[in-house]
LUMMIDO-909865 format. One record per residue (C-alpha): x, y, z; residue number from 0. Coordinates in steps of 0.1 Angstrom, whole numbers. Each point is the difference from the previous one (the first is absolute). Layout:
<sites>
{{X Y Z} NUM}
...
</sites>
This chain:
<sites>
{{0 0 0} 0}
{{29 24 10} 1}
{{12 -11 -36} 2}
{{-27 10 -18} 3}
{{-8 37 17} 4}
{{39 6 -4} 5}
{{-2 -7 -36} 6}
{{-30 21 -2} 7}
{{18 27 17} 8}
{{29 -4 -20} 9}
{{-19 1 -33} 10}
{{-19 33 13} 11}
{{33 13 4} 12}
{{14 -8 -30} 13}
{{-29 13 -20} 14}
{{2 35 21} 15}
{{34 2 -6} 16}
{{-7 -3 -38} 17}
{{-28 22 -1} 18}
{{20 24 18} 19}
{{32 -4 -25} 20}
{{-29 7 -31} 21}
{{-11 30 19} 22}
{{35 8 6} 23}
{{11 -1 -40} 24}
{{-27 19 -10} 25}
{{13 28 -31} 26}
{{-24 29 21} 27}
{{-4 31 -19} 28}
{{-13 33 20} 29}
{{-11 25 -29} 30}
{{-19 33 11} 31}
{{-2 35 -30} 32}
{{19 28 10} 33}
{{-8 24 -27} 34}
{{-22 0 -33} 35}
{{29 -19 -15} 36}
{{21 -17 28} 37}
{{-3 -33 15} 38}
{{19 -10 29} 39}
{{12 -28 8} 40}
{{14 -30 23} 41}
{{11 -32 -9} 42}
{{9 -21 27} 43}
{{15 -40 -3} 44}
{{13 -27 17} 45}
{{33 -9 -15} 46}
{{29 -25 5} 47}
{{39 14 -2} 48}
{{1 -18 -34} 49}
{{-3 29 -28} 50}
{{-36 11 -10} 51}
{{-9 21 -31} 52}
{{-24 29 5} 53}
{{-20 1 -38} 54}
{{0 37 -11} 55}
{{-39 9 -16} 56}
{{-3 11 -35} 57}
{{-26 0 -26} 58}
{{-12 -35 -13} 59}
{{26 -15 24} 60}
{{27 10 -26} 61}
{{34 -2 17} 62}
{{8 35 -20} 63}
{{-1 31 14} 64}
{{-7 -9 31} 65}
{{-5 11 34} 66}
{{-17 36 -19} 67}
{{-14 20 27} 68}
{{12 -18 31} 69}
{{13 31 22} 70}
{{22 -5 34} 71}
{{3 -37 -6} 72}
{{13 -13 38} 73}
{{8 -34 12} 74}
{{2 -9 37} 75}
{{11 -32 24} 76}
{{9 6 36} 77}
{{39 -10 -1} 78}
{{5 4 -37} 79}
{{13 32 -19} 80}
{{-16 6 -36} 81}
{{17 24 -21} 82}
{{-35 13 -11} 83}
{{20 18 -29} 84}
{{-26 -13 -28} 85}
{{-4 25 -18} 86}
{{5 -19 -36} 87}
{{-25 -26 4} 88}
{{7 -32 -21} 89}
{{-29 -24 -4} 90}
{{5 -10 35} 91}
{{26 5 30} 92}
{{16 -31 18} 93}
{{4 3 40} 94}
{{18 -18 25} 95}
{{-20 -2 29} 96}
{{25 -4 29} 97}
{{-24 -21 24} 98}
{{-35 -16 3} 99}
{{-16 35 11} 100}
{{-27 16 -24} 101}
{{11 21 -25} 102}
{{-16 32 -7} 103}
{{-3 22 -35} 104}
{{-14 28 0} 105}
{{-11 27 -27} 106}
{{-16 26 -17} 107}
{{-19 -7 -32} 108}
{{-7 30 -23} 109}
{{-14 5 -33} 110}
{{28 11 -19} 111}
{{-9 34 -17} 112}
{{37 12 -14} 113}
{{13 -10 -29} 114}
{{24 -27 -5} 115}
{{40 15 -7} 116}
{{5 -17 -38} 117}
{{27 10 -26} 118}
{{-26 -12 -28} 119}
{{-26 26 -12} 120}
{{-30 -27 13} 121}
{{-7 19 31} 122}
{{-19 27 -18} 123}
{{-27 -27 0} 124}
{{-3 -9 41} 125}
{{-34 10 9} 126}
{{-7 19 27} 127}
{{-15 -6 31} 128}
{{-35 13 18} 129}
{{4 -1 39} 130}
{{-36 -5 4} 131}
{{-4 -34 -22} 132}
{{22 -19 16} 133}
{{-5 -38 0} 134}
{{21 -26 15} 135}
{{-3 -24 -24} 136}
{{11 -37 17} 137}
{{22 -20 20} 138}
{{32 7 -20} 139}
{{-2 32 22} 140}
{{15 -17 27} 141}
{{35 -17 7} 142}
{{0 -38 3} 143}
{{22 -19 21} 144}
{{11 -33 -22} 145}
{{2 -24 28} 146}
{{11 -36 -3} 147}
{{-37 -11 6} 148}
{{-20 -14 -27} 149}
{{-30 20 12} 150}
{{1 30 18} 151}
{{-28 16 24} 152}
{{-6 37 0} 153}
{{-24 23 18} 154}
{{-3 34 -15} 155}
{{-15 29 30} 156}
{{-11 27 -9} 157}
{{-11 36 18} 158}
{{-39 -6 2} 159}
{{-8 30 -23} 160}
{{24 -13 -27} 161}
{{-12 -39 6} 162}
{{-35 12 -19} 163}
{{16 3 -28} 164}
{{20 -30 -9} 165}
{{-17 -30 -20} 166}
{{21 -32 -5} 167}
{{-15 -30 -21} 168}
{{26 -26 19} 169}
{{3 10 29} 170}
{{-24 -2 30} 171}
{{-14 28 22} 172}
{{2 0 39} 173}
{{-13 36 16} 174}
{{24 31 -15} 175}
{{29 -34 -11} 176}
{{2 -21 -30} 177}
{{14 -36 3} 178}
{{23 -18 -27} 179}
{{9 -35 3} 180}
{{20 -17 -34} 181}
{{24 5 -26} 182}
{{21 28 3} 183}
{{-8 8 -38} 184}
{{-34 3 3} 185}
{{1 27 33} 186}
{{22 25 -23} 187}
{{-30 -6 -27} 188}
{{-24 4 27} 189}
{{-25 30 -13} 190}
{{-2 25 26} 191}
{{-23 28 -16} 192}
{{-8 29 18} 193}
{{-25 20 -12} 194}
{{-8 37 6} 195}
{{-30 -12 18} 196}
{{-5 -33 19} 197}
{{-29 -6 -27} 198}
{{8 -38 -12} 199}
{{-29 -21 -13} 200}
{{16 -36 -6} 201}
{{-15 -29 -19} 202}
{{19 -33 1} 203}
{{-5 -25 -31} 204}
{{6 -40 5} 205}
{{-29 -14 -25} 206}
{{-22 24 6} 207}
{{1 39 17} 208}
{{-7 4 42} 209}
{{3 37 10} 210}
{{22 7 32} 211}
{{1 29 14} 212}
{{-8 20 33} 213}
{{-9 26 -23} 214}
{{-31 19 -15} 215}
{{-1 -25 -31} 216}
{{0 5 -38} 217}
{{-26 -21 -20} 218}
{{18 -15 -29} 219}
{{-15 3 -34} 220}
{{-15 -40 -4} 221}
{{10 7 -35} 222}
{{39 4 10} 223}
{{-4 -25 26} 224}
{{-9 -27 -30} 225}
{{30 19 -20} 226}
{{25 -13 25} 227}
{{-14 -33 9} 228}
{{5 -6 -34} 229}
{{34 17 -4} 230}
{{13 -21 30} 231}
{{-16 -36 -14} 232}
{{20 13 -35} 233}
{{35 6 13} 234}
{{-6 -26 24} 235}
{{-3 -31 -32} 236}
{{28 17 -19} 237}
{{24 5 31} 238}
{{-8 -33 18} 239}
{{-25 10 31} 240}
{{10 -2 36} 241}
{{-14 18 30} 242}
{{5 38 1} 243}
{{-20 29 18} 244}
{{-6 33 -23} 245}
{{-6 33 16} 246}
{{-18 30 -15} 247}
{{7 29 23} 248}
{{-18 30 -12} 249}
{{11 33 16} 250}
{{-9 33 -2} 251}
{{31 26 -9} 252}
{{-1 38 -9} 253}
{{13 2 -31} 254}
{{4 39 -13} 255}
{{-5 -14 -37} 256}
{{-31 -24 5} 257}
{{29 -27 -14} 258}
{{-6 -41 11} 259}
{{21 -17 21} 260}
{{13 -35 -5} 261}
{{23 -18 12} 262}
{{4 -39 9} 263}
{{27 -26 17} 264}
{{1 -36 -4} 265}
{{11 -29 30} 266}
{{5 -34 1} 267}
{{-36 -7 13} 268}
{{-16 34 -4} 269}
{{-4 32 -27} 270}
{{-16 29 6} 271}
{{-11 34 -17} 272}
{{-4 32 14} 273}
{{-26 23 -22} 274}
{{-22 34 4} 275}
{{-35 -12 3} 276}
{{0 22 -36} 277}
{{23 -29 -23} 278}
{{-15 -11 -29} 279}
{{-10 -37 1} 280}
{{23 -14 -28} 281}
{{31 14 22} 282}
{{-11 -13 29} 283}
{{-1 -36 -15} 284}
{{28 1 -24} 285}
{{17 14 29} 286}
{{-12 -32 24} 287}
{{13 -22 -25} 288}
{{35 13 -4} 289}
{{8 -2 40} 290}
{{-14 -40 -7} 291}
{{27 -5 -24} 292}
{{26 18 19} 293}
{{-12 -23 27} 294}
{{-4 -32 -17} 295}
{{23 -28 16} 296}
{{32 25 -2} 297}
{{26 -26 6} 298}
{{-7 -19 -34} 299}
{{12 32 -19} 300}
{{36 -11 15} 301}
{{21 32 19} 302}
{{-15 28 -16} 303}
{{26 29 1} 304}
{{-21 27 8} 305}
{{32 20 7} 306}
{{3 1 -36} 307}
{{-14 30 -14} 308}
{{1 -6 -35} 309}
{{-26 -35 5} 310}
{{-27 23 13} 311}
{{-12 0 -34} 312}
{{-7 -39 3} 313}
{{-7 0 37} 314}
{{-30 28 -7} 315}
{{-4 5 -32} 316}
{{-7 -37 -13} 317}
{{-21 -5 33} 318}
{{-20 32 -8} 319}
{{-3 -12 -35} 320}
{{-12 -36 11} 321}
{{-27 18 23} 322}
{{-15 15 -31} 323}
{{4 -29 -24} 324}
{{-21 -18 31} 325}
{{-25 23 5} 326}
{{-4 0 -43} 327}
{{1 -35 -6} 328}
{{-27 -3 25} 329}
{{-22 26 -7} 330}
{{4 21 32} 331}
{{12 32 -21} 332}
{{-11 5 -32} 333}
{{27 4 -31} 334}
{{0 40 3} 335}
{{4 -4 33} 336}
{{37 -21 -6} 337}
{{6 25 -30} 338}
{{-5 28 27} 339}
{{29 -14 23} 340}
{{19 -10 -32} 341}
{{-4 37 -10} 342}
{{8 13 38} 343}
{{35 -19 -4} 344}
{{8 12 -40} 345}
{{-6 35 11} 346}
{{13 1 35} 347}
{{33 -9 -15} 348}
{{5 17 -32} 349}
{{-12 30 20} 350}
{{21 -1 31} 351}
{{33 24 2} 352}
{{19 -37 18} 353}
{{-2 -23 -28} 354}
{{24 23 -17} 355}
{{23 -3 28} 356}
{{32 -26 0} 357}
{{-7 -34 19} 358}
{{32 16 22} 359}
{{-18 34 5} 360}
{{-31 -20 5} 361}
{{11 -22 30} 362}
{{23 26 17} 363}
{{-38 19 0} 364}
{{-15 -33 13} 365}
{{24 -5 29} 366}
{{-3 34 14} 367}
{{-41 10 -2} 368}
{{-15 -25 24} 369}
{{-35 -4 -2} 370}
{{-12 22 32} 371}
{{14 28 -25} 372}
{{-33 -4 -21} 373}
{{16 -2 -33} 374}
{{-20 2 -31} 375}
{{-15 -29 -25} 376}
{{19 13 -26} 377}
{{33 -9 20} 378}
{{-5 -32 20} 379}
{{-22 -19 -28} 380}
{{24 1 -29} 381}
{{10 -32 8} 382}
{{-36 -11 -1} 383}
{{-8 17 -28} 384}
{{23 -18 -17} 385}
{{-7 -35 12} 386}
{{-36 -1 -8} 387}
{{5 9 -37} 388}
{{32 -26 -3} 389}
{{-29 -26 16} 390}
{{-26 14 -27} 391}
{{27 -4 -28} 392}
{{7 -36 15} 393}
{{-32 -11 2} 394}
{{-12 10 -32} 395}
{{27 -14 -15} 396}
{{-6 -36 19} 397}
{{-36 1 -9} 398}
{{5 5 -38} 399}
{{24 -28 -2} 400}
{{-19 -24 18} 401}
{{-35 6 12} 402}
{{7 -22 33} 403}
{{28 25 11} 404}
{{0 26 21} 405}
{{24 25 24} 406}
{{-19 -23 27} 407}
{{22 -29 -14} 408}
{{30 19 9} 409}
{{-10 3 38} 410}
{{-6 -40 -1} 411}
{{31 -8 -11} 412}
{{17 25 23} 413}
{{-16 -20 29} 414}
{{5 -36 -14} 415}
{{22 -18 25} 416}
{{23 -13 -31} 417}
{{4 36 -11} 418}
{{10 13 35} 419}
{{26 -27 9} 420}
{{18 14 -29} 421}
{{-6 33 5} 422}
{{-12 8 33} 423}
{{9 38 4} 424}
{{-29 19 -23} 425}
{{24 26 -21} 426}
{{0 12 -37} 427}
{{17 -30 -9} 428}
{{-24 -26 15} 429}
{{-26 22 -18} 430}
{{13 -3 -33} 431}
{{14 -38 6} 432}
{{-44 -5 7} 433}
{{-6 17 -28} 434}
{{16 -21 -24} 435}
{{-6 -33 15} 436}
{{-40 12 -12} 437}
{{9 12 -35} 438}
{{8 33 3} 439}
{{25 12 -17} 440}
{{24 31 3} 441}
{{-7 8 35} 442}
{{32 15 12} 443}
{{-1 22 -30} 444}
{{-36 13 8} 445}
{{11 2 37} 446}
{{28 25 -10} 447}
{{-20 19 -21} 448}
{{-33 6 20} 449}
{{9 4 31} 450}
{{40 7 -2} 451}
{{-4 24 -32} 452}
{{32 -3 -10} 453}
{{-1 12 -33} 454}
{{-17 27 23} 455}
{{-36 8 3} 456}
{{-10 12 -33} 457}
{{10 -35 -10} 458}
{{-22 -19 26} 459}
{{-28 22 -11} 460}
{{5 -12 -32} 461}
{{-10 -37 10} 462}
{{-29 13 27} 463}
{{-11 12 -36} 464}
{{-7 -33 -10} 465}
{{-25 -7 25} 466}
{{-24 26 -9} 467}
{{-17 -16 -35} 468}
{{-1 -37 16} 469}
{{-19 5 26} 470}
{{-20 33 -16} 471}
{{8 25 21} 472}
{{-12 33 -17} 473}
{{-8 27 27} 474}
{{31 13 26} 475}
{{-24 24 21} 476}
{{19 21 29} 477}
{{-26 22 17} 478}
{{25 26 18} 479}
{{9 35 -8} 480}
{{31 1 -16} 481}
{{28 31 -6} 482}
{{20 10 -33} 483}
{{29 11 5} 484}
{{21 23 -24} 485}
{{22 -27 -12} 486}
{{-32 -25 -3} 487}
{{-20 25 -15} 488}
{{29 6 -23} 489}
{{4 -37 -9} 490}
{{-42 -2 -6} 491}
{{-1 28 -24} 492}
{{20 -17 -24} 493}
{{-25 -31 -1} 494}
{{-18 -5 -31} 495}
{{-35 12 7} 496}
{{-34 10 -14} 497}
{{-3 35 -2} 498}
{{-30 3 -16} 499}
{{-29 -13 26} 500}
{{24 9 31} 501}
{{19 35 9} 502}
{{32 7 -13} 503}
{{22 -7 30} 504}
{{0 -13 35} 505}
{{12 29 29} 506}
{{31 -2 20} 507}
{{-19 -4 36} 508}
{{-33 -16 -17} 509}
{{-16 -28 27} 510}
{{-7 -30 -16} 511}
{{-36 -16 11} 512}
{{5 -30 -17} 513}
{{22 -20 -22} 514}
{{-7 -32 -24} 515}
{{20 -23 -23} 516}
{{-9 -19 -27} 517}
{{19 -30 -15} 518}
{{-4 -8 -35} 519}
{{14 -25 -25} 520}
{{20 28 -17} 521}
{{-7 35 22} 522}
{{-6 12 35} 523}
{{-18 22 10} 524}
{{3 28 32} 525}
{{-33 17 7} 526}
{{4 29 27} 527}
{{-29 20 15} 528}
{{7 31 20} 529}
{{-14 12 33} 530}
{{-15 27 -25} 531}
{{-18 -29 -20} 532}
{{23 4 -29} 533}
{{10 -30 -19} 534}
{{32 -11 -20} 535}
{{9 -32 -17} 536}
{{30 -5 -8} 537}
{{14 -32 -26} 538}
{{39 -2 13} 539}
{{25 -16 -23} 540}
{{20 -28 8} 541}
{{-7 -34 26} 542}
{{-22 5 37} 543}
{{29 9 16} 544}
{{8 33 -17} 545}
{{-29 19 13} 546}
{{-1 -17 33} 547}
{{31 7 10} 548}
{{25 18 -24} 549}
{{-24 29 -15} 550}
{{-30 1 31} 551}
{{10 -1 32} 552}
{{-25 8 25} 553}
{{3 14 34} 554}
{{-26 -10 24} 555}
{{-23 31 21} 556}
{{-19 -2 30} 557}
{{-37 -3 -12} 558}
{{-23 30 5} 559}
{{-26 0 24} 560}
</sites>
């Protein structure tokens, strides 16, 4: 008997003593707003005296330009000196804690509002920044301890105004703390989004849509509900189904211009989008079914390099592309609909000042304009620009060579366990290796061409040119006020034009209402109507490209109220 209640004892011990040891190696976070665009904050660990490296934030977990806007970085362990002298953050700092006793970081986080030092003439583009639209936008704001644990456990506190705020879809909620418990990889993609109000109205997808929230409630359209049911069953036969929870967060944000905001992330086991209640339908679902691709079994794409800016355009850009071939196929968006986005991607790039730039030039600008600067479409989607018109040229080009091929059987071979023992990091060369084994010929050559452009970007406008007349895309609508300037207007006047039906000459200074192209067989055609409701049409000589870029660059106005 004394056996048995000693045992017991002993067991009770043991399994205090373990739960204290979990308590004790908790990663604990304390995280309170000290201004409109400064978070503090505490990081506190448990740590051995074998080295441990602290991972420095960035955008999309890139190890580039890191540690931007981390101010007063301090590290702290009774007995041990630091030299704290980190000024030059690398992608992380490694510490040698000098006994068992926690370790301490603390810092300032601060949206970064100066411009970044360059010798290039890129940082004419870094956007600004408004104080009072600050938005922190996930858990690569915060340093991670990489600790020898397979799992890590965090608790995140925060002040109990700021707490309100905060929305994770991985991470569970106790009072003002949130509670991780997993991968370390999946806490620095953990989506923290704090709104400008504590507004969130959540709905979680598995099979069919149950609304969570604590909140006043927003009914769902049944006619979108149906939309993604369907969207989810879609992706879900073509990307092999397994259990995931979608969230639709609708918030409600202030925008000065009456603009949409979207924005998604994809997990493991979750993927989430954050919309005004204001999104169109067909963005919300294309949307949804991007994140499930992103999120579809990850680890039988192989090692995706994500630290690799120049496969953004396959990592985005093809996924993007595969959304909308999806949502086509099965008849969730209708043709001018796809042609829309299509169109959104042709113009976006031919249009913005960064495709002209140099792929050096382009990722010296990416490395040093996180995201919390609230850089500009035109800038950070080049890369995905590109992509989804090298996916449209792809899968055109599979489909008229074989009617049972698509860019869909490029993602299947990608995954196939053959494919990946053989190639098991997912880089250009894998790509174009995939591409071949499925009949596809010339890859590399396209690769360079579209989204390298190194016979420079006239030349890869050249073959976005060829797109246009397969698929019939005949109207390139941009509804924004648009500038001349001298040297534009300059360059315009000396377009062939009617002068007959239209007046004699554009003004240096004239706003542009609205501007459409037409492709033909043999001539294109410009058609330009004024603020003033003046029209011209102009017939430019020479391939897409010439008026596009060479002869009528346009510089993009804030629209009028």
């Amino acid at each position: 008997m004394k056996k048995i209640i000693i045992l017991i004892l002993y067991i009770l011990l043991v399994s205090n003593t373990l739960k204290a040891s979990e308590s004790e190696s908790l990663i604990k976070y304390s995280i309170s707003q000290v201004s409109s665009n400064t978070l503090s904050i505490e990081l506190e660990f448990e740590a051995s005296t074998s080295k441990v490296q602290l991972i420095i934030p960035d955008r999309f977990g890139s190890t580039k330009g890191a540690g931007k806007g981390i101010k007063e970085l301090n590290i702290h362990q009774e007995g041990c000196t630091f030299s704290n002298d980190f000024n030059k953050l690398e992608s992380f700092i490694s510490i040698s804690p000098c006994s068992e006793r926690p370790v301490k970081v603390t810092y300032f986080l601060t949206q970064i509002k100066e411009r970044t030092n360059t010798t290039s003439n890129i940082d004419q583009f870094l956007p600004s920044v408004d104080e009072n639209k600050v938005r922190w936008i996930n858990g690569l704001a915060l340093i991670v301890p990489w600790l020898s644990n397979e799992e890590i456990n965090v608790k995140i506190s925060f002040s109990d105004a700021f707490h309100k705020k905060i929305y994770s879809s991985n991470m569970i909620r106790d009072g003002n703390d949130l509670i991780f418990n997993g991968n370390p990889n999946e806490f620095m993609l953990s989506f923290l989004y704090i709104t400008d109000d504590s507004k969130v109205n959540s709905f979680n997808v598995n099979n069919n849509i149950e609304l969570v929230s604590d909140k006043e409630l927003k009914q769902l359209d049944p006619v979108l509900i149906d939309k993604i049911n369907k969207a989810i069953t879609v992706v879900s036969n073509q990307f092999s189904s397994f259990s995931s929870n979608f969230v639709l967060a609708f918030t409600t944000l202030n925008n000065d211009d009456n603009s949409h905001s979207l924005s998604g992330v994809a997990l493991t086991n979750t993927y989430w989008i954050q919309a005004t209640e204001t999104e169109p339908e067909s963005n919300l679902v294309n949307s949804m079914m991007h994140e499930f691709i992103h999120s579809w079994n990850p680890n039988s794409m192989g090692e995706i390099e994500l630290n690799n800016l120049n496969l953004q355009w396959f990592v985005e850009g093809f996924t993007e592309y595969a959304a909308l071939q999806l949502s086509l196929d099965s008849n969730i968006i209708s043709r001018k609909e796809f042609n829309s986005k299509i169109n959104e991607a042709l113009v976006g790039l031919v249009t913005s000042d960064f495709s002209k730039l140099t792929s050096v030039e382009y990722t010296t600008l990416y490395n040093s304009s996180p995201i919390w600067l609230g850089g500009s479409d035109s800038f950070y989607r080049v890369p995905y620009w590109k992509g989804v018109l090298l996916a449209l040229y792809w899968d055109e080009k599979l489909r008229s060579q074989n009617r049972k091929l698509t860019i869909f059987n490029l993602f299947d071979k990608l995954s196939s366990p053959n494919f990946l023992e053989e190639h098991p990091k997912l880089n250009e060369e894998s790509i174009i290796s995939a591409l071949d084994e499925i009949g596809l010929e010339h890859a590399g050559k396209d690769i360079n061409e579209f989204i390298f452009g190194n016979k420079g970007v006239n030349n890869t406008l050249d073959r976005y040119s060829e797109l246009i007349e397969p698929i019939s895309l005949v109207n390139f609508e941009l509804g924004f006020d648009y500038l001349l300037t001298e040297k534009q207007f300059n360059t315009i006047s000396g377009l062939t034009k009617e002068s007959n039906a239209f007046r004699s000459g554009l003004r240096n200074g004239d706003i542009l209402k609205e501007i459409s192209f037409r492709y033909g067989h043999h001539d294109h055609e410009i058609e330009v109507i004024l603020d003033d409701g003046a029209i011209y049409r102009y017939f430019p000589l020479g391939k897409v490209k010439s008026f596009l870029i060479d002869d009528y660059s346009i510089i993009p106005l804030k629209i009028k109220n």
